[in-house]
N, CA, C and O atoms as a GROMACS GRO file, in nm:
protein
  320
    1UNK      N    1   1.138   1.614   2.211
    1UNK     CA    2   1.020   1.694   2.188
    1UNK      C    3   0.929   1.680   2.310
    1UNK      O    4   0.888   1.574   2.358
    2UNK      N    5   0.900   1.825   2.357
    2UNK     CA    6   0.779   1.808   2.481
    2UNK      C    7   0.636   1.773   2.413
    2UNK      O    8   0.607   1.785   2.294
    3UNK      N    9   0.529   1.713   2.552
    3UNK     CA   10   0.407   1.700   2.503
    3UNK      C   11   0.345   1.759   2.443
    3UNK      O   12   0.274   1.731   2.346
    4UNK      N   13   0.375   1.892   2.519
    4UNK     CA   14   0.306   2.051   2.449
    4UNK      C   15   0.325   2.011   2.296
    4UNK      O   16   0.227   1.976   2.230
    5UNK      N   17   0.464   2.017   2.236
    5UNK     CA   18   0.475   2.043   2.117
    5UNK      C   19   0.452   1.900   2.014
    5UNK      O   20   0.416   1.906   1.896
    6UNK      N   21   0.472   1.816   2.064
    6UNK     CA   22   0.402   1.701   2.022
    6UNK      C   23   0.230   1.647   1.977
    6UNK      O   24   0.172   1.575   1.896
    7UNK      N   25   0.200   1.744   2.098
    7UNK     CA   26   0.047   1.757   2.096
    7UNK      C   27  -0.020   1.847   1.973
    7UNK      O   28  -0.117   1.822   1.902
    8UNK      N   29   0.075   1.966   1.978
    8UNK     CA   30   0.040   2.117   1.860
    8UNK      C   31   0.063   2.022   1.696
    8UNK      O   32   0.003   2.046   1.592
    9UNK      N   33   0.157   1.924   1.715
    9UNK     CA   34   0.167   1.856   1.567
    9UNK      C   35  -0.048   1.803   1.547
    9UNK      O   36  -0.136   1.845   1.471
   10UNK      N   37  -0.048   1.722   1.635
   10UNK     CA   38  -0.218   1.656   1.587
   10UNK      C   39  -0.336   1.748   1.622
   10UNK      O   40  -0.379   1.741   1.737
   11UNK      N   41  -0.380   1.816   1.552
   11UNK     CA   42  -0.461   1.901   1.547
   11UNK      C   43  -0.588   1.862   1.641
   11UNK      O   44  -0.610   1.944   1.730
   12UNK      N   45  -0.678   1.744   1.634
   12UNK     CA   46  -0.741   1.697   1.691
   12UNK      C   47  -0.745   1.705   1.823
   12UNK      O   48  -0.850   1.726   1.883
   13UNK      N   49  -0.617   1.687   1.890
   13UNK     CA   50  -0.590   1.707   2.024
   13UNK      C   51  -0.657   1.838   2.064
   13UNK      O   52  -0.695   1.838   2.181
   14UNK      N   53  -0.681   1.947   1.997
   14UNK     CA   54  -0.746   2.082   2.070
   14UNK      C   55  -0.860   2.066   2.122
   14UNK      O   56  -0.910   2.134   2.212
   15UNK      N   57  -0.924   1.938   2.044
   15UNK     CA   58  -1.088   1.912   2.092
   15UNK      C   59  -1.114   1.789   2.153
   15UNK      O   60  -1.202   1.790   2.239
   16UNK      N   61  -1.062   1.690   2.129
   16UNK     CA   62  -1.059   1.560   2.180
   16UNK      C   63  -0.943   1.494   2.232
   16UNK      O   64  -0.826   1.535   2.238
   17UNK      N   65  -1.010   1.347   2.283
   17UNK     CA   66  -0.898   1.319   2.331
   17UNK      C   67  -0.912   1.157   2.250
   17UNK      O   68  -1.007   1.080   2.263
   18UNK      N   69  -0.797   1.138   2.170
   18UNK     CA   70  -0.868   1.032   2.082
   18UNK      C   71  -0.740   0.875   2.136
   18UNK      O   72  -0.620   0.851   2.147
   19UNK      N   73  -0.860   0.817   2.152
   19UNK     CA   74  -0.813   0.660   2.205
   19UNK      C   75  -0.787   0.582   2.064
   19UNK      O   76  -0.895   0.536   2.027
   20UNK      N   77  -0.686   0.550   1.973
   20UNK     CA   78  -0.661   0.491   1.852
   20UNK      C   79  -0.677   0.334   1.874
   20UNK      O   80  -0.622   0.263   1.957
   21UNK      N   81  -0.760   0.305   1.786
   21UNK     CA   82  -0.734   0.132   1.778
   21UNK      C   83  -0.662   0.082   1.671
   21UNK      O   84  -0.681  -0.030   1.624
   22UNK      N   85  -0.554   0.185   1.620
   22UNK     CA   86  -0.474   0.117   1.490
   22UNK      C   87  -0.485   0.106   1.364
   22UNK      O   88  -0.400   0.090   1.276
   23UNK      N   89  -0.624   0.119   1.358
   23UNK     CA   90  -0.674   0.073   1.244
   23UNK      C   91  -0.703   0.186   1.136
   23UNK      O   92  -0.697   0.166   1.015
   24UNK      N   93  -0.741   0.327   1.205
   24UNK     CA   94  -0.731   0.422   1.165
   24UNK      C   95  -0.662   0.541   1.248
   24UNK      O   96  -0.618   0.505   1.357
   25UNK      N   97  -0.646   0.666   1.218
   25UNK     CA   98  -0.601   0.736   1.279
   25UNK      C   99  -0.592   0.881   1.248
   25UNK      O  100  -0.605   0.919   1.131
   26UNK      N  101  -0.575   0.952   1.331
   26UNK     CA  102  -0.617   1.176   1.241
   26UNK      C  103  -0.434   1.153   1.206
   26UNK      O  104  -0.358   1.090   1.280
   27UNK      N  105  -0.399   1.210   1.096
   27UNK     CA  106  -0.252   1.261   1.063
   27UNK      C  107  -0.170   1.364   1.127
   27UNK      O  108  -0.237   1.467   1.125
   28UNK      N  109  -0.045   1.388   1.190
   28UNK     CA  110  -0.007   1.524   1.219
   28UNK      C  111  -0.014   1.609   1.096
   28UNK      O  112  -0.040   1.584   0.979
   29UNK      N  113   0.023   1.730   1.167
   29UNK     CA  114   0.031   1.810   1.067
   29UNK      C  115   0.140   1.818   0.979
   29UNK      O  116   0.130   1.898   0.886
   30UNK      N  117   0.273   1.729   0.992
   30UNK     CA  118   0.412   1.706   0.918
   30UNK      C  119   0.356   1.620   0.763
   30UNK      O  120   0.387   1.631   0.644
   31UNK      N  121   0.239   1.515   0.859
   31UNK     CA  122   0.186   1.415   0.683
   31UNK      C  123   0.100   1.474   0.645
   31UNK      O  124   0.070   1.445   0.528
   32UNK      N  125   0.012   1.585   0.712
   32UNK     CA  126  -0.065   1.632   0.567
   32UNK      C  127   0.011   1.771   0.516
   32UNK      O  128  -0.043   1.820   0.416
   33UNK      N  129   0.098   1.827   0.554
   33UNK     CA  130   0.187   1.865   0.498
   33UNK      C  131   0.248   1.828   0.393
   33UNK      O  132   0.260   1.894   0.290
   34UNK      N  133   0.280   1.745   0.410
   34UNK     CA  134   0.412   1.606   0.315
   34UNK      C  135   0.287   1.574   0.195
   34UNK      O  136   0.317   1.577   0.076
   35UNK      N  137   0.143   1.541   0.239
   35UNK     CA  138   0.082   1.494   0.186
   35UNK      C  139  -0.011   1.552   0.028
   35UNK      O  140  -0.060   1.507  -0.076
   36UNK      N  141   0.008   1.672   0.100
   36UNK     CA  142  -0.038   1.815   0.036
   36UNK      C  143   0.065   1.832  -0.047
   36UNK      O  144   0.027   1.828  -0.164
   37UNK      N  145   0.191   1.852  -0.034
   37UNK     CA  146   0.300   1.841  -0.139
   37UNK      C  147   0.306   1.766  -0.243
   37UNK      O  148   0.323   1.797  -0.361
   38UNK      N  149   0.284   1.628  -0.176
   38UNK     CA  150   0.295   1.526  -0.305
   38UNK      C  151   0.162   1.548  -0.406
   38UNK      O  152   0.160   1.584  -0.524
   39UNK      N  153   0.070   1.520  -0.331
   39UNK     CA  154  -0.099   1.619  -0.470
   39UNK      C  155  -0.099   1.709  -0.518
   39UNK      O  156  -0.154   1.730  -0.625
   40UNK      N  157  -0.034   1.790  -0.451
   40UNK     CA  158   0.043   1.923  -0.549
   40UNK      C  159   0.129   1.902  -0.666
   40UNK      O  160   0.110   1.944  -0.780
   41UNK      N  161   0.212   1.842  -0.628
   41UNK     CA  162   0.308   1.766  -0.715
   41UNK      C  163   0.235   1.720  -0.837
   41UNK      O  164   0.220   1.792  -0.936
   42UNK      N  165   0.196   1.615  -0.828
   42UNK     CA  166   0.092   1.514  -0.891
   42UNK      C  167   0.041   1.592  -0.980
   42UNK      O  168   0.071   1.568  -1.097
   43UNK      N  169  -0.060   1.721  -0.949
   43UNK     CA  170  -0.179   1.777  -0.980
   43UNK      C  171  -0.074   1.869  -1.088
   43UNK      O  172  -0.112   1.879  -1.205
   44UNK      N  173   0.076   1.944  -1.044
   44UNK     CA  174   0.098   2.014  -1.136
   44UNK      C  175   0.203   1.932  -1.271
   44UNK      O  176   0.224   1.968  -1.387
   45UNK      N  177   0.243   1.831  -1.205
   45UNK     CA  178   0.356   1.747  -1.302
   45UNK      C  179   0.300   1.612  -1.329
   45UNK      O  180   0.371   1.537  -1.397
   46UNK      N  181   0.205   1.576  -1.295
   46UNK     CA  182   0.172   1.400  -1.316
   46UNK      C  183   0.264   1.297  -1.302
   46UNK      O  184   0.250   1.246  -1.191
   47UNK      N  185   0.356   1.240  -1.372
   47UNK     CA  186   0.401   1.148  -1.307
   47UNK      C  187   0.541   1.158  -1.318
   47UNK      O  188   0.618   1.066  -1.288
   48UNK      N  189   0.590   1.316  -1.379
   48UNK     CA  190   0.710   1.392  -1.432
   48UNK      C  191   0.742   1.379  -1.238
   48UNK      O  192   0.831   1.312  -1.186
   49UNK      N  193   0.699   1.413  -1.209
   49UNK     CA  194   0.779   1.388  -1.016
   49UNK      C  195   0.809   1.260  -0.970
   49UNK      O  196   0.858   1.236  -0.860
   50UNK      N  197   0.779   1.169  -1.063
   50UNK     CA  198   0.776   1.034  -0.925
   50UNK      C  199   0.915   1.019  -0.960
   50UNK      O  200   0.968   0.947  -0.876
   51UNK      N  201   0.998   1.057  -1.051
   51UNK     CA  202   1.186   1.032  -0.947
   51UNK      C  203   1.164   1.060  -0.824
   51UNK      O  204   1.146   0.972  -0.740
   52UNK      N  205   1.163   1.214  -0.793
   52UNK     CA  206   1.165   1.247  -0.688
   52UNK      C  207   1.095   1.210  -0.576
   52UNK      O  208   1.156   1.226  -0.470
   53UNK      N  209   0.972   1.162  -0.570
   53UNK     CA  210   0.917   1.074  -0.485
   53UNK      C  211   0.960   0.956  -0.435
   53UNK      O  212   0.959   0.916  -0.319
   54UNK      N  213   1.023   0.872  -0.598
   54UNK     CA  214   1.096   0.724  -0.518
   54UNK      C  215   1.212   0.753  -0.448
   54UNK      O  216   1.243   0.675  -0.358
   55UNK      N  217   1.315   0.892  -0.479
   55UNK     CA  218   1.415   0.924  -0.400
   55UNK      C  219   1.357   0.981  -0.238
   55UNK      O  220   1.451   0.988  -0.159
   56UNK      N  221   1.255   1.012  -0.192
   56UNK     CA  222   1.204   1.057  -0.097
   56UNK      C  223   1.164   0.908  -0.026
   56UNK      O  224   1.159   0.882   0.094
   57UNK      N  225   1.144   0.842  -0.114
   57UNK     CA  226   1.098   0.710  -0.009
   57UNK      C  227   1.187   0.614   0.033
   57UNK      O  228   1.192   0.541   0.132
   58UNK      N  229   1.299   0.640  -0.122
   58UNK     CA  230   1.376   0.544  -0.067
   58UNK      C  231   1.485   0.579   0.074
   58UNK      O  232   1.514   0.483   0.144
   59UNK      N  233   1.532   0.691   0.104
   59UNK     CA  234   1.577   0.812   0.197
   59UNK      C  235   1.503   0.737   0.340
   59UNK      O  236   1.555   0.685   0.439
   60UNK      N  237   1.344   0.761   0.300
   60UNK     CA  238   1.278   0.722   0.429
   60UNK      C  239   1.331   0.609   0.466
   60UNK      O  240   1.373   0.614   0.582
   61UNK      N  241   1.351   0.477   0.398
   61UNK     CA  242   1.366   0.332   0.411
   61UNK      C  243   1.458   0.352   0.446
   61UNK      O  244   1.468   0.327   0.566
   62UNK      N  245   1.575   0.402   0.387
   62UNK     CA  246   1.741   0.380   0.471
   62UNK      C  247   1.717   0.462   0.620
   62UNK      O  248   1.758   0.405   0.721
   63UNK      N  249   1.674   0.550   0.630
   63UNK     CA  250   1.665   0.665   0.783
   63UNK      C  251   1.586   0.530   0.878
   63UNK      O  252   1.634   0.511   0.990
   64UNK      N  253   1.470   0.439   0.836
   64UNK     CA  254   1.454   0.413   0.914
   64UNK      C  255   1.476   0.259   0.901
   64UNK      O  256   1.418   0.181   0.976
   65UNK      N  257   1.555   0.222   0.814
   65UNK     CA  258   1.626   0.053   0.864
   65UNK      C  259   1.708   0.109   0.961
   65UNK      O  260   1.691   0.064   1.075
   66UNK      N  261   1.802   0.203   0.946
   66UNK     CA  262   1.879   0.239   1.049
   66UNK      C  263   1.846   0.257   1.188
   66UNK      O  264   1.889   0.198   1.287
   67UNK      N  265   1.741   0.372   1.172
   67UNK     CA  266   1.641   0.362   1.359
   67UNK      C  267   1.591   0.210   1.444
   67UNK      O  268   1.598   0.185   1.564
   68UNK      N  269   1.544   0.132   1.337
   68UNK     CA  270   1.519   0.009   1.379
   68UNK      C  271   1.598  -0.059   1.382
   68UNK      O  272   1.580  -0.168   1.436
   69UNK      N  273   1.722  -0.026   1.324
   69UNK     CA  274   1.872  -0.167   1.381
   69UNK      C  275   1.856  -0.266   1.251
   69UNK      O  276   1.900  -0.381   1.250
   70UNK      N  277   1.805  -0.222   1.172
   70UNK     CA  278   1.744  -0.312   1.018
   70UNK      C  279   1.900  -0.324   0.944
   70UNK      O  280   1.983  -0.233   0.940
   71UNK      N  281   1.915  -0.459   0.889
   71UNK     CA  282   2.084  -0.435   0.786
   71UNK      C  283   2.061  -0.345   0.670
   71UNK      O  284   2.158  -0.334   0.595
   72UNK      N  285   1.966  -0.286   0.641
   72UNK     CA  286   1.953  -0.196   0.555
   72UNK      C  287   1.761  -0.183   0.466
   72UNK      O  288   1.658  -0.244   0.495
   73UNK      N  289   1.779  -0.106   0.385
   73UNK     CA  290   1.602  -0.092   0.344
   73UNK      C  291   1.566  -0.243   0.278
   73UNK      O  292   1.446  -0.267   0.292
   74UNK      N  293   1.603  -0.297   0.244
   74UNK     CA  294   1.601  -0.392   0.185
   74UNK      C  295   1.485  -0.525   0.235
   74UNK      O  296   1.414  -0.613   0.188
   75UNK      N  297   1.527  -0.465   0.357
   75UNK     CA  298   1.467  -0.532   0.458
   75UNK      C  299   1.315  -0.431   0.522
   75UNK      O  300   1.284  -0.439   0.641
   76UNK      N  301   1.246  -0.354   0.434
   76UNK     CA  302   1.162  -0.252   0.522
   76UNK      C  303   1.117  -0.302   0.371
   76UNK      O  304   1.191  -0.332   0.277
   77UNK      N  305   0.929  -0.301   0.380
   77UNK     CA  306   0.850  -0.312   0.312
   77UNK      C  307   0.724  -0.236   0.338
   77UNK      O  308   0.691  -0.231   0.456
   78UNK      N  309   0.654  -0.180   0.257
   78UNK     CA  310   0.559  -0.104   0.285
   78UNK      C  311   0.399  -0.197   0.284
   78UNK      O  312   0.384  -0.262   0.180
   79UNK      N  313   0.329  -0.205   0.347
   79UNK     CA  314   0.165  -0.316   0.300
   79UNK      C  315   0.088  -0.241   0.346
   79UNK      O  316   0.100  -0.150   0.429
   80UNK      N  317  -0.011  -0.288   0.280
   80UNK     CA  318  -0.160  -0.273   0.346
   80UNK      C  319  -0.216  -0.314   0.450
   80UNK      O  320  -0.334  -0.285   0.472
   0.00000   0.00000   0.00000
């Protein structure tokens, strides 16, 4: 992926130029996408979706024990 199009994901970038300290951060547009789905979700099914949510997360965990060289999700934890 070029900068250009990397850049068009964080909206923010049109106006600023933002130095992150980690701690917080603006979302691309893929997680409030994703994000907007799931409150949608929520808002029209309540908790009739969360299969499908734990199958969406657990997906994430295997895609990315794998990227990180992880022996599997098992090993990937989510915190605060």
């Amino acid at each position: 992926m070029d900068l250009t199009t990397l850049r068009s994901l964080f909206p923010i970038t049109q106006k600023y130029i933002f130095v992150n300290h980690s701690g917080t951060a603006p979302t691309s547009t893929r997680v409030t996408d994703a994000m907007t789905a799931c409150m949608k979700e929520i808002a029209e099914s309540a908790t009739l979706g969360v299969a499908n949510w734990e199958r969406v997360l657990r997906k994430f965990k295997q895609d990315f024990a794998r990227f990180i060289g992880a022996k599997g999700e098992g090993e990937i934890a989510f915190t605060l």
